[in-house]
C-alpha positions as CSV (number, residue, x, y, z in Angstrom):
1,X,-44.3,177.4,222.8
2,X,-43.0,175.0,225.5
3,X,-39.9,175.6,227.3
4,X,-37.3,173.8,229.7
5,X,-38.3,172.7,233.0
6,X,-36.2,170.5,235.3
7,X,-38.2,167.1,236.5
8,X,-37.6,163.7,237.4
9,X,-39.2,161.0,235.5
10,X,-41.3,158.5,237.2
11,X,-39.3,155.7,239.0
12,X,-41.7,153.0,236.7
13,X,-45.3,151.7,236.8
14,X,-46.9,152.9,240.2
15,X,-50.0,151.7,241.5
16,X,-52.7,154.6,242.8
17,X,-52.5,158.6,242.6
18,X,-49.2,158.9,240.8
19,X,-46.5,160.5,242.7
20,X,-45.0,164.1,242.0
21,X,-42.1,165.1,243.6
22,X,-42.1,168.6,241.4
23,X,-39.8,167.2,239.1
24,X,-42.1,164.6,237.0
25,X,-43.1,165.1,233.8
26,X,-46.1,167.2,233.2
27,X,-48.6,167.7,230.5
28,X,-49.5,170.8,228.9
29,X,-53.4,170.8,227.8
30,X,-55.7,168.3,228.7
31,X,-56.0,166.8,225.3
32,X,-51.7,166.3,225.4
33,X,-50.6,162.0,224.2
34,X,-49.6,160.1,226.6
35,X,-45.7,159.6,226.3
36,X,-44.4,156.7,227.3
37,X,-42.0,157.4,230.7
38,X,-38.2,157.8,231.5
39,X,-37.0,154.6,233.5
40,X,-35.0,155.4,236.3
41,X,-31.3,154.2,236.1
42,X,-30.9,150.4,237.3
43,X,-27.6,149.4,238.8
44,X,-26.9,145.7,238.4
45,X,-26.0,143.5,241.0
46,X,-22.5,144.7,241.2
47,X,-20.8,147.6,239.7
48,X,-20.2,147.9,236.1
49,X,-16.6,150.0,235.2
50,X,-15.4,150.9,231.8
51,X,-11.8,151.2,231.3
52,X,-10.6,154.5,231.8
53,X,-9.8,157.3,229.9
54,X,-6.1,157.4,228.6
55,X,-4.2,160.8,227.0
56,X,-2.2,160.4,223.9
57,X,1.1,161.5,224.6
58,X,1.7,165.2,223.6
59,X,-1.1,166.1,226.2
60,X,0.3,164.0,229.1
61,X,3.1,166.0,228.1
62,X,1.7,169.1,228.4
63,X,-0.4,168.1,231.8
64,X,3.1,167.0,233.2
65,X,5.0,170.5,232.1
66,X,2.1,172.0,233.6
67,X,2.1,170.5,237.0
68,X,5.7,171.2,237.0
69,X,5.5,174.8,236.0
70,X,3.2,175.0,239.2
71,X,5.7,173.8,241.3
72,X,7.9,176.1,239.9
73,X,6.1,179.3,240.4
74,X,4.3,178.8,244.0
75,X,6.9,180.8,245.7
76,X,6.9,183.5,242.9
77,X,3.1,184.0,242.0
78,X,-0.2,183.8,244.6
79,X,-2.5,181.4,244.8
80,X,-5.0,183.3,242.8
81,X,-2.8,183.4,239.7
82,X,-2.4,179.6,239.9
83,X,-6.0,178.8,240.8
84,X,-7.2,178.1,236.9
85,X,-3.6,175.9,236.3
86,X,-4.4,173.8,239.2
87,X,-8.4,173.1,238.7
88,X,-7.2,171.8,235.4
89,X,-4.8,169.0,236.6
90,X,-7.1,168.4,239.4
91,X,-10.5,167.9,236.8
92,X,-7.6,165.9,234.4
93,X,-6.6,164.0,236.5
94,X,-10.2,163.4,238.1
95,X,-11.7,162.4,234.3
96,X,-8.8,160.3,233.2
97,X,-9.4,158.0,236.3
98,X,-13.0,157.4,235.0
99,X,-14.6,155.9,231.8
100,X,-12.9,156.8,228.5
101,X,-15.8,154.6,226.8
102,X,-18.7,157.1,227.8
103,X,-18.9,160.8,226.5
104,X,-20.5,163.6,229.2
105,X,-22.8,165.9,226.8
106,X,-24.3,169.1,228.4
107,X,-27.4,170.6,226.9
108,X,-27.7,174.3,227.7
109,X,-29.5,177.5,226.9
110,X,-31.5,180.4,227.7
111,X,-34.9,180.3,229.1
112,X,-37.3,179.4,226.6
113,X,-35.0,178.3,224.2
114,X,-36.5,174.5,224.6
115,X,-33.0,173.0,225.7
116,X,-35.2,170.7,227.8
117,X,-37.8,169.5,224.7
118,X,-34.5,168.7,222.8
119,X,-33.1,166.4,225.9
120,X,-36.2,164.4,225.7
121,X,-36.5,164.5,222.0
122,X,-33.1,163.1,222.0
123,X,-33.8,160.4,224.6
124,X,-37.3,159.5,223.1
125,X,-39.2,159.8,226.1
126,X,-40.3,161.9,228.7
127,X,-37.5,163.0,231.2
128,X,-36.8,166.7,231.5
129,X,-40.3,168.7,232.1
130,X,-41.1,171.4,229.6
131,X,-44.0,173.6,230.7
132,X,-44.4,177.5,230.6
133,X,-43.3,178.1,233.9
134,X,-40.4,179.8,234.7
135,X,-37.7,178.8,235.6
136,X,-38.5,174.9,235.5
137,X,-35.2,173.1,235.5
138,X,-33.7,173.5,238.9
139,X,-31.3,170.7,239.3
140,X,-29.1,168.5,236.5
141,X,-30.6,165.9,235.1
142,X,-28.5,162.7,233.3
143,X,-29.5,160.0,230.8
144,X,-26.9,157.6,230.2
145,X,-27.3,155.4,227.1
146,X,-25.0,152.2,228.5
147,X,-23.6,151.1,231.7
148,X,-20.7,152.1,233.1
149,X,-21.0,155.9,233.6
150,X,-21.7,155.9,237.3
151,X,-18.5,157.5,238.1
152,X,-19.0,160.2,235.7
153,X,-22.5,161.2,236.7
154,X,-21.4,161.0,240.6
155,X,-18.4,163.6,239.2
156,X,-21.3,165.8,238.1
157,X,-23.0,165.8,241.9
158,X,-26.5,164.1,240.1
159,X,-28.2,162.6,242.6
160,X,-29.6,158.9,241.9
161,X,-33.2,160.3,241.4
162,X,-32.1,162.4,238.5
163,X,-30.4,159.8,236.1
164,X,-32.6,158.1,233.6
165,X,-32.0,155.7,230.7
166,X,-33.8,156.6,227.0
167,X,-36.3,154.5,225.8
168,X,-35.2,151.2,224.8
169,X,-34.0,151.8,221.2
170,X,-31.5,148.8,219.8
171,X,-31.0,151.7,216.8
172,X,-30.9,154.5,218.9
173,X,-28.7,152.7,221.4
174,X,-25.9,151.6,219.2
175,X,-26.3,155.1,217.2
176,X,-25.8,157.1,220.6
177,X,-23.5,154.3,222.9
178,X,-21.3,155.5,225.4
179,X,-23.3,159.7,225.4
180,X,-23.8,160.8,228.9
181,X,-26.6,163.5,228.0
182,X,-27.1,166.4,230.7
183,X,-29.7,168.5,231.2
184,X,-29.3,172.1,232.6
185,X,-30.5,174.7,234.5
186,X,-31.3,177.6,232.5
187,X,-28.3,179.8,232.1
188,X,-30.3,183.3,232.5
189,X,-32.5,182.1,235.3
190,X,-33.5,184.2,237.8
191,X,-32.6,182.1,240.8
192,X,-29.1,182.1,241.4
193,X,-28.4,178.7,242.6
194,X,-29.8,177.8,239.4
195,X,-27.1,179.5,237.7
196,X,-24.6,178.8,240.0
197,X,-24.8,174.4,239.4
198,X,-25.2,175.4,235.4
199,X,-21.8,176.4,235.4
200,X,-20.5,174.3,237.8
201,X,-21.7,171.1,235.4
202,X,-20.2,172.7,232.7
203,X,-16.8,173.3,233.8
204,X,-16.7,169.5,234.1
205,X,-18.4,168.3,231.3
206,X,-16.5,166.6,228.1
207,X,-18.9,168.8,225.4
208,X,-21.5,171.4,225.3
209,X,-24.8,171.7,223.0
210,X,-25.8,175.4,223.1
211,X,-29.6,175.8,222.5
212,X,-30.7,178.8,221.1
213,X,-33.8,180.3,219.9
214,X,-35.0,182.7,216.9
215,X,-36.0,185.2,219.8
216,X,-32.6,185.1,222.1
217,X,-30.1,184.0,220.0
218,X,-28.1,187.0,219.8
219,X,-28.6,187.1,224.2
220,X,-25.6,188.9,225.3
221,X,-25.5,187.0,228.3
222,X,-24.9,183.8,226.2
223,X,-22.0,185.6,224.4
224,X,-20.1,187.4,226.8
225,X,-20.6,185.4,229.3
226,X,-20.1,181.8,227.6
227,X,-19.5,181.8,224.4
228,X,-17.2,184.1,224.3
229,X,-14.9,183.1,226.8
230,X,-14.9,179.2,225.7
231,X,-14.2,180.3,222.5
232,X,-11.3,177.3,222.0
233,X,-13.7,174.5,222.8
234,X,-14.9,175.1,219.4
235,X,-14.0,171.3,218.5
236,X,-16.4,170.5,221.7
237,X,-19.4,172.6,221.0
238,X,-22.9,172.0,219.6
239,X,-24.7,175.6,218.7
240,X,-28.1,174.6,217.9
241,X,-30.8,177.1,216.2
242,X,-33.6,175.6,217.9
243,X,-37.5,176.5,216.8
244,X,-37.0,176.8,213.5
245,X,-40.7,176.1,212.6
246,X,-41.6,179.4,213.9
247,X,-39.9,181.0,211.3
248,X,-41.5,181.3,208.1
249,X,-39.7,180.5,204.5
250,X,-35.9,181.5,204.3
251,X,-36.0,183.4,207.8
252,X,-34.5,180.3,209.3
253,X,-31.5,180.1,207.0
254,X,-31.3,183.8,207.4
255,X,-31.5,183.3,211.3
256,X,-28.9,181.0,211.2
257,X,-26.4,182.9,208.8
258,X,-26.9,185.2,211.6
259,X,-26.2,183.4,214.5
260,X,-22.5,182.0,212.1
261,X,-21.8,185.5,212.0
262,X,-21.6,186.0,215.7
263,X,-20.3,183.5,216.3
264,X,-17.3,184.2,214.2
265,X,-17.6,187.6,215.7
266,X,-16.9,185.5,219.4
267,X,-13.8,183.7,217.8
268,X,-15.5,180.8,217.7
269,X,-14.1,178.5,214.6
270,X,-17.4,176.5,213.2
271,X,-16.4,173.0,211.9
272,X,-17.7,173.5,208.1
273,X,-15.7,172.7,204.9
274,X,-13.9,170.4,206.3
275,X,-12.6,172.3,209.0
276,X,-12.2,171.7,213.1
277,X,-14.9,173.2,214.9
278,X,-17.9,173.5,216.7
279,X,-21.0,171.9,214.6
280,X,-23.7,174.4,213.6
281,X,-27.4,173.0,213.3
282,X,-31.1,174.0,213.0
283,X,-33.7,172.2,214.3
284,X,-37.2,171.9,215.7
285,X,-37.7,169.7,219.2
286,X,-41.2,170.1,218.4
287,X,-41.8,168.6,215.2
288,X,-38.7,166.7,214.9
289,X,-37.5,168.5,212.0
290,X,-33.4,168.3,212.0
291,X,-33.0,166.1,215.4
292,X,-32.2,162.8,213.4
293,X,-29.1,165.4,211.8
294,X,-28.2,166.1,215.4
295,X,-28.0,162.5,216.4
296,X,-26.0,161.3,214.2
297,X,-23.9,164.4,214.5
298,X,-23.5,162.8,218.4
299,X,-23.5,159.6,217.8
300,X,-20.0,160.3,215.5
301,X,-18.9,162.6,217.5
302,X,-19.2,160.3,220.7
303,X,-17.9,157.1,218.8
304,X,-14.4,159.0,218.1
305,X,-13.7,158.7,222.1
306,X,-11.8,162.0,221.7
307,X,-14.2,164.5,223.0
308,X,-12.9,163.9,227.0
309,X,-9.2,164.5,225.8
310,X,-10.3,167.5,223.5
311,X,-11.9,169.6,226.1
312,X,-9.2,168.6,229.0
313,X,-6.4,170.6,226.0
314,X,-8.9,173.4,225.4
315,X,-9.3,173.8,229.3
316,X,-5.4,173.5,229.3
317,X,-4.7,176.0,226.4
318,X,-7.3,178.4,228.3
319,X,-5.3,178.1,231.5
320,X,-1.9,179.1,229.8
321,X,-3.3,182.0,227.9
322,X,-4.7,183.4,231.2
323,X,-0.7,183.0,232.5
324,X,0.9,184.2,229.8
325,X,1.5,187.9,231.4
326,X,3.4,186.1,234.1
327,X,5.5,183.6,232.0
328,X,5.8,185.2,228.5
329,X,6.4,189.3,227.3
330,X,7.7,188.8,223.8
331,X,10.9,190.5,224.8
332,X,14.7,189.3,225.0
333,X,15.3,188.7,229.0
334,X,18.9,188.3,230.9
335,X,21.7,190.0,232.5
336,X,24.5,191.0,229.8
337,X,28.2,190.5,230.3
338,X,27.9,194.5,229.6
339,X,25.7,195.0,232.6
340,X,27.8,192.7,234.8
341,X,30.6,194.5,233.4
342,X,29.3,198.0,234.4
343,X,27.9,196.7,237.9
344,X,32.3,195.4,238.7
345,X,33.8,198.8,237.6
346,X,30.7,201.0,239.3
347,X,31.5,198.7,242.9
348,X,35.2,199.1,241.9
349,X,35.0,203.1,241.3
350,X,32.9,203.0,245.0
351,X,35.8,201.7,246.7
352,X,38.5,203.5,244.8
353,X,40.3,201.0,243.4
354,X,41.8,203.7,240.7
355,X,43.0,206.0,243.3
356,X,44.4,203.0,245.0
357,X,46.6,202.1,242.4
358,X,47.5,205.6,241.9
359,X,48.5,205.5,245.1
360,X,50.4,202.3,244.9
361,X,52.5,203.7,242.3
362,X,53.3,206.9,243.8
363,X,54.5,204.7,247.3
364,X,56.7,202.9,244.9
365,X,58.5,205.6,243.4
366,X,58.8,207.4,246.9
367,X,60.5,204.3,248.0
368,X,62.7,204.3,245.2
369,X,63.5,207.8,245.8
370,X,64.3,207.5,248.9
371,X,66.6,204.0,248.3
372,X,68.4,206.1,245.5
373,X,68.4,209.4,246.4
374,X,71.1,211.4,247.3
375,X,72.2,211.9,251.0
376,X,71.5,215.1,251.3
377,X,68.2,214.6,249.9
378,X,67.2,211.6,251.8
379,X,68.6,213.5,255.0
380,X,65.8,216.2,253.8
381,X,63.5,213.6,253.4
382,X,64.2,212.3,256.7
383,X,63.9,215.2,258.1
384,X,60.1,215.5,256.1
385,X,59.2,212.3,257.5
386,X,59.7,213.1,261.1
387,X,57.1,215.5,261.1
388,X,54.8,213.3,259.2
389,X,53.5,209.8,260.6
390,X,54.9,207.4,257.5
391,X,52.5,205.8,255.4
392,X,53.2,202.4,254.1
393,X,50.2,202.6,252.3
394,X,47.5,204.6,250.9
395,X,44.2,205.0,252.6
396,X,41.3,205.2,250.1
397,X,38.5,206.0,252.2
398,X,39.3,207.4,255.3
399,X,36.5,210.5,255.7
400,X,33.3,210.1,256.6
401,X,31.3,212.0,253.7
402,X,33.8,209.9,251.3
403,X,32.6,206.8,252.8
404,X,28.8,208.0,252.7
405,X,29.8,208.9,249.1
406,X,31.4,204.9,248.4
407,X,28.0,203.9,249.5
408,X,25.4,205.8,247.8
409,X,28.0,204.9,244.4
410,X,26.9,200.7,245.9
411,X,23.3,201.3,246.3
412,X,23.2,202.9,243.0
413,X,25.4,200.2,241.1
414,X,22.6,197.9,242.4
415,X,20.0,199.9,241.5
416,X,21.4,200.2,238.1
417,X,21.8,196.0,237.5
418,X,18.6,195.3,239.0
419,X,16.9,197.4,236.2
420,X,18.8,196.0,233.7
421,X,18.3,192.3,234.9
422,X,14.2,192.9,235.0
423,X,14.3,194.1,231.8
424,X,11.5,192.6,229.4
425,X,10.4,189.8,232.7
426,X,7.2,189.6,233.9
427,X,6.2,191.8,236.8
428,X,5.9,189.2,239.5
429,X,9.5,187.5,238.3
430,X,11.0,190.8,238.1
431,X,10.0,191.8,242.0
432,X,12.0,188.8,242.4
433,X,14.6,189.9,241.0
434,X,14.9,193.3,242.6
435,X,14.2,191.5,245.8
436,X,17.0,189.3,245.5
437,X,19.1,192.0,244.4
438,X,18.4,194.3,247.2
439,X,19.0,191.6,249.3
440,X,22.3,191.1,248.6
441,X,22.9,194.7,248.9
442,X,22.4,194.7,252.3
443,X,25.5,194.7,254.1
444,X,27.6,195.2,251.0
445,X,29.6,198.3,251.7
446,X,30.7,197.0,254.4
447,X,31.8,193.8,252.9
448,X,33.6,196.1,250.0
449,X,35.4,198.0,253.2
450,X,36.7,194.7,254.3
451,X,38.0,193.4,250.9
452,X,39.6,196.3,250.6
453,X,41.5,196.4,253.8
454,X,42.5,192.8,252.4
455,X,42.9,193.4,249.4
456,X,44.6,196.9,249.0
457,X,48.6,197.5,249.6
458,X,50.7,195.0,252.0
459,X,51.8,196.4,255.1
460,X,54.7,198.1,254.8
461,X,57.5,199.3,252.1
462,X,56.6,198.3,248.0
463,X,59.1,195.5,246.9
464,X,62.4,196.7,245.5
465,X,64.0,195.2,242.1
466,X,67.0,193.2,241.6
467,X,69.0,196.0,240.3
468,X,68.4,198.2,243.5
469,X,71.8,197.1,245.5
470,X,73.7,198.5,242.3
471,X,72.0,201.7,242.3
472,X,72.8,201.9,246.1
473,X,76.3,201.3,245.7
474,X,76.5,203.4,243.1
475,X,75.0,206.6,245.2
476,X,77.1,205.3,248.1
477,X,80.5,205.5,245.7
478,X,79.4,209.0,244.2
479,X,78.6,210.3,248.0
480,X,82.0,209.1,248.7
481,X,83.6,210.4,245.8
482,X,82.5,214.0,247.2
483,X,83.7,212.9,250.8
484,X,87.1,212.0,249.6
485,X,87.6,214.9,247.5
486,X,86.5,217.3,250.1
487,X,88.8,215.5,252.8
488,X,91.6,216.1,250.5
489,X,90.9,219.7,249.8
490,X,90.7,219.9,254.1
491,X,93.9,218.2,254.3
492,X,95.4,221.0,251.9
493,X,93.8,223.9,254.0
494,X,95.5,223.0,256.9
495,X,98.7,221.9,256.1
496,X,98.1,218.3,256.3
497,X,99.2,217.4,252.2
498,X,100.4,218.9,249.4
499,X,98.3,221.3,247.6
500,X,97.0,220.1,244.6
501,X,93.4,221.3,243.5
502,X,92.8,219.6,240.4
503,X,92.5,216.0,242.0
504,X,89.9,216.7,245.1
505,X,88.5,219.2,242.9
506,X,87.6,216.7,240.3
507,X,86.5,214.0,242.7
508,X,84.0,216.1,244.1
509,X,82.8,217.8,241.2
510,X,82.1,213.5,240.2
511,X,80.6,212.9,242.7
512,X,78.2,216.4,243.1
513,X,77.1,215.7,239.5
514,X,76.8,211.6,239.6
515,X,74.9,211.8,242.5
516,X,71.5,213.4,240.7
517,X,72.3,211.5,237.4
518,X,72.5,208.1,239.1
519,X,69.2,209.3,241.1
520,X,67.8,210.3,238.1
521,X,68.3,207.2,236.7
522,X,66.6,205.2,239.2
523,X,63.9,206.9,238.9
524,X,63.4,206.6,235.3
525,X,64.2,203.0,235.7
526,X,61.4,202.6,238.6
527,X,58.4,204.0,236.4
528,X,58.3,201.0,234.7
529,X,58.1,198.8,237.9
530,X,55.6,201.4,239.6
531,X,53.3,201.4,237.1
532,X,53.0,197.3,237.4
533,X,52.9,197.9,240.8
534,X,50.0,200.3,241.2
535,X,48.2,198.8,238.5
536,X,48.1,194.9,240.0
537,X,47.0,196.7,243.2
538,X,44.3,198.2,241.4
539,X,43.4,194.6,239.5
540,X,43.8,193.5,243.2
541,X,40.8,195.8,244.7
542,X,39.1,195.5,241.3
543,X,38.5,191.7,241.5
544,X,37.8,191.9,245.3
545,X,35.1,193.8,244.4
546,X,33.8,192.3,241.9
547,X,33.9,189.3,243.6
548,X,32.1,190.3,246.6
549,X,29.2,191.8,244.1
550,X,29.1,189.0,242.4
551,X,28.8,186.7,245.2
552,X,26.5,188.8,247.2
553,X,24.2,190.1,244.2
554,X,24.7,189.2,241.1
555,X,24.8,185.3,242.1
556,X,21.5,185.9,243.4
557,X,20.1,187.8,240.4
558,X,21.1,185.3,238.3
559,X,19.6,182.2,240.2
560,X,16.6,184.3,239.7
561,X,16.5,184.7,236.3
562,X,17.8,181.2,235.7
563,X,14.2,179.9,237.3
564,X,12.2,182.1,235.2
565,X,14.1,180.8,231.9
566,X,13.0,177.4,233.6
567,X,9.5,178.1,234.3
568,X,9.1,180.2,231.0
569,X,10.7,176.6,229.4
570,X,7.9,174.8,231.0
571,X,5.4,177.3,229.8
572,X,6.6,176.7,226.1
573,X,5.9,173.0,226.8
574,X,2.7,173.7,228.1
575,X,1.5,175.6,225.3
576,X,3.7,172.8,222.7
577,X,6.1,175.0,221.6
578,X,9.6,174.8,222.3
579,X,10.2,178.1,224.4
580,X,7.8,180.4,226.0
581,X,9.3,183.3,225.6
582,X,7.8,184.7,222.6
C-alpha cells in the first residue's frame, strides 16, 4: 500500500541525471509507468490579482461587534482570554484582503492513510511523493488550478519550489477553477515540526479534506484532537474513507456507516438529505474508484465562492463559545433599587441618623420647655444647666468604640452591595466590580463623619413657631398674676392695705395653677413641631449619606456593570442574537 510523502515535482524537462532535491517524485518498483510530471508554477510577466474576498453583511456585522467587544474587555480580561478573538479578526481581515475567486483546500490525514496519492490523483499528475517511508511529507505543498492565488499560497508560508499546477485538463480545469489544493504533513507524524506546520496550514485554510483509512479511521488522535474540536466547520469539511478496495464486499459500506457514526458521536453534522454539513465519501486513490464523485463534490463546492466566508463564521462562532464563561452565565445581572435601598439605610444606621433625629426632637422640646416653662422651673433649669456645658446639638458619634462600630457597619454595607451587584456576572466582571466597590470604600467613613457634621443640627437653639410670643406672654401674665397677688397679701401683713384675702388669694391661686396648664400646653402644642423637626434632620443625615455612598460606591458599581451589559450586548451580536446574556 503506498502512503503520503512530501516532494516537489520536477521544475520541467531537464537535460542529464535528473535532479532530486528529496522532495521529487519517486517510483515504487522498478516496473512502476512513467507519469507524466507536475509543472512548477509560472508567474506571468506581471502579477495577476483576483478581486478580493467580500463578507455579506450579517458577518461584517459580527467581525465589527467582535472587534468592538475586544476593545471593550482589554482592561477587564488578559491577553490570553482574548488571544482566539483576536487571531480571528487578524486571519479575517488577512483573507478578505486576498482573492475571493480562489478556494484554499487542505488535504490531511494520518500516516498511511494515502492523503498524498489522493493530491495527485486529484491533480492528475505526479506532485506529492507517496512511497513507504515514514514520514514522507515534510513541508506543504500547493497546486493552484488558475492564476491569481499567489497571495493566498504566500499566506500559507509555501515556498515557490513547492507550488505546482495539475496537468493541463480544459475539463478538469473549468470543473476544479479557482481550488487551491494543499498538501499536508502527516498529522500523527513523528517529527514534531511536521506537526507543528500541519496545523499551522490549517488554521488558515478556507476547507479541510480529512483522509482516512479502513485501518485508522477511528485514530483517536484524529478525533480528539481535530475533529472533535472543529466540530462547527462541518459545512467546510471533506471526511474521506480512503482505500476502499482493500475491503472486501459490503465491509466498505459497513466501514463507512462506521466512520458516520463517530462522527455524529464528535458533533459533527454530515451534509446528507439535504442537510448543511460536512460531505462524507469513499474512495480508492489507487484505482480511481470514487475520485471523479469527489471532484465534482469540489468543483461545486469551490464554484459557490462561499467556503472562505463559511470557515471565517465557524472560526468566529468557535471564538465566542470559548468566551462565553466571561460574557454570558444565563442568569439575571444588576444592582436592585432594593439593594441600593438597603446599602442608603445600612450607611444611614452607621452614622446614626435615627438617633440624630431622636435627638433633634428631644432639643426641640427642651427648648420649648424652657421658652414656656414656668419661672421657677426655668430658674431650676437654669440652675441644671450651669453645671452642665449646653448642647445646642446632639453629638452622634463622639466615642471611640462607637466610631470603630460606624465603621465596621460601612465596610459591611459595602460588602453586602458588592455581593449583590456580582450576582450572576462573570468572574472576571465581577472582580471588577468588587474592586471598584472597595475602592470607593476607602475613605468613606470619613467622608460620612464629614457629612454629618454638615449635615446634622445647625449650630445653636431649634427654631421657635409663630405662636411662641403668645405662650410667653401668657406665662409672663400668670407669673405676674402670682406676683401681684402675693404683693397684695404682703401689703395686708404689714399694714400697708386693707385686708381682704379673697382678691390676692384668688390671683395667686390663677396664676400657681395657669402657670403648668399654659406650660403644659406648650408642650403638647410643640410635639407636633418636634417630631417634623427631628425627623427632617434625620432625612437630612439620611440623604447625606446616601449621597456620599452613592457618589463614592455605588456610582462606581454601576459604571461597572453598565460596561458588562455593553460588552455582553456586543457578545449577543457576535453570536447574532440580540443579547448575550442568556
Amino acid at each position: 500500500m503506498e502512503a503520503d510523502d512530501d516532494s516537489s515535482p520536477r521544475t520541467g524537462a531537464e537535460s542529464g541525471p535528473a535532479w532530486d532535491d528529496g522532495l521529487i517524485a519517486r517510483r515504487v518498483g522498478e516496473g512502476a509507468v512513467v507519469e507524466p510530471a507536475a509543472a512548477a508554477e509560472t508567474r506571468g510577466g506581471g502579477p495577476q490579482t483576483a478581486a478580493p474576498l467580500a463578507y455579506d453583511g450579517p458577518l461584517r456585522s459580527r467581525l465589527d461587534a467582535l472587534r468592538e467587544l475586544v476593545g471593550l474587555s482589554r482592561t477587564r480580561l488578559d491577553s490570553r482570554t482574548l488571544a482566539e478573538a483576536g487571531r480571528v479578526l487578524d486571519e479575517a481581515a488577512a483573507r478578505r484582503r486576498l482573492s475571493g475567486q480562489h478556494t484554499v483546500v487542505a488535504i490531511a490525514g494520518a500516516t498511511g492513510s494515502g492523503k498524498s496519492q489522493l493530491f495527485n490523483a486529484l491533480a492528475g499528475v505526479t506532485i506529492s511523493e507517496t512511497g513507504v517511508r515514514r514520514p514522507t511529507t515534510a513541508a506543504p505543498i500547493a497546486c493552484s488550478w488558475s492564476d491569481g492565488a499567489a497571495g493566498l499560497i504566500d499566506r500559507l508560508g509555501i515556498p515557490g519550489r513547492l507550488r505546482r499546477r495539475p496537468m493541463h485538463s480544459a475539463e478538469a480545469e473549468a470543473q476544479l477553477r479557482g481550488l487551491v489544493l494543499v498538501d499536508l504533513p502527516d498529522l500523527d507524524s513523528a517529527a514534531v515540526q511536521h506537526r507543528e506546520q500541519a496545523d499551522r496550514v490549517l488554521a488558515l485554510v478556507d476547507a479541510v479534506i480529512w483522509v482516512v483509512d479502513p485501518e485508522k479511521y477511528a485514530d483517536a488522535v484524529l478525533h480528539e484532537r481535530y475533529l472533535r474540536p472543529m466540530a462547527g466547520h462541518a459545512e467546510v469539511m471533506f471526511v474521506v474513507l480512503n482505500q476502499v478496495d482493500r475491503l472486501p464486499g459490503e465491509a466498505a459500506e459497513q466501514v463507512l456507516d462506521d466512520l458516520r457514526r463517530l462522527l455524529d458521536e464528535d458533533g459533527i453534522a454530515l451534509g446528507e438529505y439535504g442537510e448543511t454539513g460536512a460531505t462524507v465519501l469513499a474512495l480508492s486513490a489507487l484505482t480511481g474508484d470514487g475520485v471523479g464523485e469527489l471532484r465534482e463534490a469540489l468543483g461545486q463546492f469551490v464554484a459557490e465562492r462561499g467556503a472562505a466566508a463559511r470557515r471565517i463564521s465557524a472560526d468566529l462562532d468557535a471564538a465566542a463559545w470559548r468566551l462565553r464563561p466571561v460574557y454570558a452565565t444565563g442568569r439575571r445581572t444588576g444592582l436592585s433599587e432594593e439593594a441600593r435601598d438597603e446599602f442608603s439605610a445600612r450607611l444611614a444606621d452607621a452614622v446614626g441618623a435615627t438617633a440624630a433625629g431622636e435627638a433633634a426632637e428631644r432639643a426641640w422640646l427642651r427648648n420649648a420647655n424652657r421658652a414656656c416653662g414656668t419661672p421657677w422651673l426655668r430658674l431650676w433649669r437654669w440652675y441644671q444647666d450651669r453645671s452642665e456645658p449646653p448642647t445646642g446639638r446632639t453629638l452622634v458619634r463622639t466615642q471611640p468604640d462607637e466610631e470603630a462600630t460606624a465603621r465596621q457597619r460601612v465596610e459591611q454595607a459595602v460588602r453586602t452591595v458588592a455581593d449583590r451587584a456580582v450576582t450572576g456576572l462573570p468572574a472576571p466582571w465581577a472582580q471588577a466590580v468588587r474592586e471598584a466597590a472597595v475602592r470607593g470604600a476607602q475613605g468613606l467613613p470619613e467622608a460620612l463623619d464629614e457629612l454629618t457634621a454638615r449635615a446634622g443640627l445647625p449650630p445653636g437653639r431649634p427654631p421657635r413657631p409663630g405662636w411662641w410670643p403668645v405662650a410667653v406672654l401668657a406665662q409672663a401674665s400668670m407669673t405676674i398674676l402670682q406676683v401681684l397677688g402675693g404683693l397684695w397679701l404682703l401689703g395686708q401683713i404689714i399694714g400697708v392695705m386693707s385686708p381682704n384675702l379673697g382678691v390676692p388669694v384668688l390671683l395667686m391661686v390663677a396664676g400657681i395653677v395657669g402657670g403648668p396648664l399654659v406650660e403644659w400646653g406648650c408642650r403638647m402644642a410643640a410635639r407636633g413641631p418636634a417630631k417634623r423637626y427631628g425627623t427632617e434632620a434625620e432625612r437630612r443625615l439620611r440623604e447625606a449619606a446616601a449621597g456620599c455612598g452613592r457618589a463614592r460606591v455605588l456610582d462606581p458599581v454601576a459604571a461597572e456593570l453598565l460596561r458588562y451589559r455593553e460588552v455582553r450586548e456586543q457578545y449577543g451580536r457576535v453570536i447574532g442574537v440580540g443579547a448575550g446574556g442568556s
